[in-house]
N, C-alpha and C positions, 0 to 999 in steps of 0.2 A: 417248482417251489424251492426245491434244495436250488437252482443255480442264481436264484434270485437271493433267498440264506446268505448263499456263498459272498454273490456280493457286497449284501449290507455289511457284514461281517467284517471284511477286506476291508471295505471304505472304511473303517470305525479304527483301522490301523494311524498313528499319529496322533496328530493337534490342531488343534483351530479354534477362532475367538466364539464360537457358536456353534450351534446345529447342526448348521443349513449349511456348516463346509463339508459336512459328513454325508447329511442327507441329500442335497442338490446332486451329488457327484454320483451316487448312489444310484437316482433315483432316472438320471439321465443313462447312467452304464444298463437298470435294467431294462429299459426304453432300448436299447442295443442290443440287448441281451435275446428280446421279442422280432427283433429284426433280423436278429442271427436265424433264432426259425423257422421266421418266413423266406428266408435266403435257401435255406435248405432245405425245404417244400419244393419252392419252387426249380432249384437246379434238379432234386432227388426226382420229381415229378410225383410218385405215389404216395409218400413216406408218413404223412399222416392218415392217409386211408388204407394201409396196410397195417399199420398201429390201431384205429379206432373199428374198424368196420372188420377186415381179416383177422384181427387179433393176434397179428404176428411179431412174435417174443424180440425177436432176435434184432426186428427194424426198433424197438421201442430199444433196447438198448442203446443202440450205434444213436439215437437221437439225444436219448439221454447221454451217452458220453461226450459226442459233440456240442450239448452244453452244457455240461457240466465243465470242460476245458475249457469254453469259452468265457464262463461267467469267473473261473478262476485267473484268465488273463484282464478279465473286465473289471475283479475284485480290486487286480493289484495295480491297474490303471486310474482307478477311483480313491485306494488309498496315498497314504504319507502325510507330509508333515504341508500342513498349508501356508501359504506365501503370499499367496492373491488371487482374485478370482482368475483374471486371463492366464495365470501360470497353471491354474487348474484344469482349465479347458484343454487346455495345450498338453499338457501331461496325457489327458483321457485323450483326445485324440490320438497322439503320438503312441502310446502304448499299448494302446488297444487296436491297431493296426493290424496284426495276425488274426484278430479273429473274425476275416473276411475271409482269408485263403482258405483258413479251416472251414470255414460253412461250406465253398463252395465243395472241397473236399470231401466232408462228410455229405453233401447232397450227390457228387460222383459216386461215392460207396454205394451209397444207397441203392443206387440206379443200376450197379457191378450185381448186388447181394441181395434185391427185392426178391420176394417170394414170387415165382413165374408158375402156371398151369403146369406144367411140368416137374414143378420139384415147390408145393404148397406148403410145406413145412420144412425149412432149411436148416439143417445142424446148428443147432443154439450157439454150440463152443466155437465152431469154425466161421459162423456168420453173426452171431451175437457180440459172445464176450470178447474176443480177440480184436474185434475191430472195435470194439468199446474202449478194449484198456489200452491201443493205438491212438483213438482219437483224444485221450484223458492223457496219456501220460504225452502226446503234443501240446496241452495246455499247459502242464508243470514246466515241461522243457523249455517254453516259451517266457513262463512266470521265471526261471530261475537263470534263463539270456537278460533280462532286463537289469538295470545297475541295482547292486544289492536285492535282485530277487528272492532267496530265501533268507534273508535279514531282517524283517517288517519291521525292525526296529533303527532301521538305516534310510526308508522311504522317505 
């Protein structure tokens, strides 16, 4: 829910004759956004059943922060200032480019840091947060390589 937030949010950065230049763009980044984690299910292999059924803290993290960086490079892919639809498409494509590597990234970790029979509960700080605020602060870094990245008033 926050990375889906994140990107309406984004997208609503700029201008356009209507709406649907805010919501269309919006509403196809969160359609990526849900793709991003089925990307990282499927590389991670456990990673939603170590979250839903194990109740392990530290995977629900690492999941939340890779998309939580995702929906913020998906945010700033969605917004600026609108021109025309194909310039739009092209922008969101073009931009939101990293946030394939990242999934498959964050579905590696996962797979590095799942909770194994042998070690059932794994150090919150060294397997939760650290790789949380690695995968998060990979989407800022990402948001703010893009031209005028921390500008939204330059997009």
């Amino acid at each position: 829910m926050l990375g889906a937030s994140v990107i309406f949010a984004l997208s609503n950065v700029g201008s356009g004759p209507t709406i649907w230049t805010t919501l269309a763009p919006a509403f196809v980044a969160t359609i990526a956004l849900v793709v991003v984690c089925l990307v990282i299910e499927v590389v991670g292999g456990t990673t939603v059943d170590d979250i839903v059924i194990d109740r392990d803290l530290s995977s629900g993290l690492r999941l939340g922060g890779a998309l939580l960086g995702a929906a913020l490079i998906l945010g700033r892919a969605a917004g600026g200032e609108w021109t025309s639809w194909s310039q739009t498409w092209i922008d969101l494509a073009q931009l939101s480019r990293p946030i394939w590597p990242l999934a498959v990234v964050a579905g590696l970790v996962h797979r590095w840091l799942r909770p194994t029979p042998s070690n059932p509960q794994p150090l919150l700080l060294v397997y939760g947060v650290i790789p949380t605020m690695v995968l998060l602060a990979a989407g800022v870094v990402v948001v703010g390589l893009t031209p005028n990245g921390f500008e939204p008033s330059q997009w």
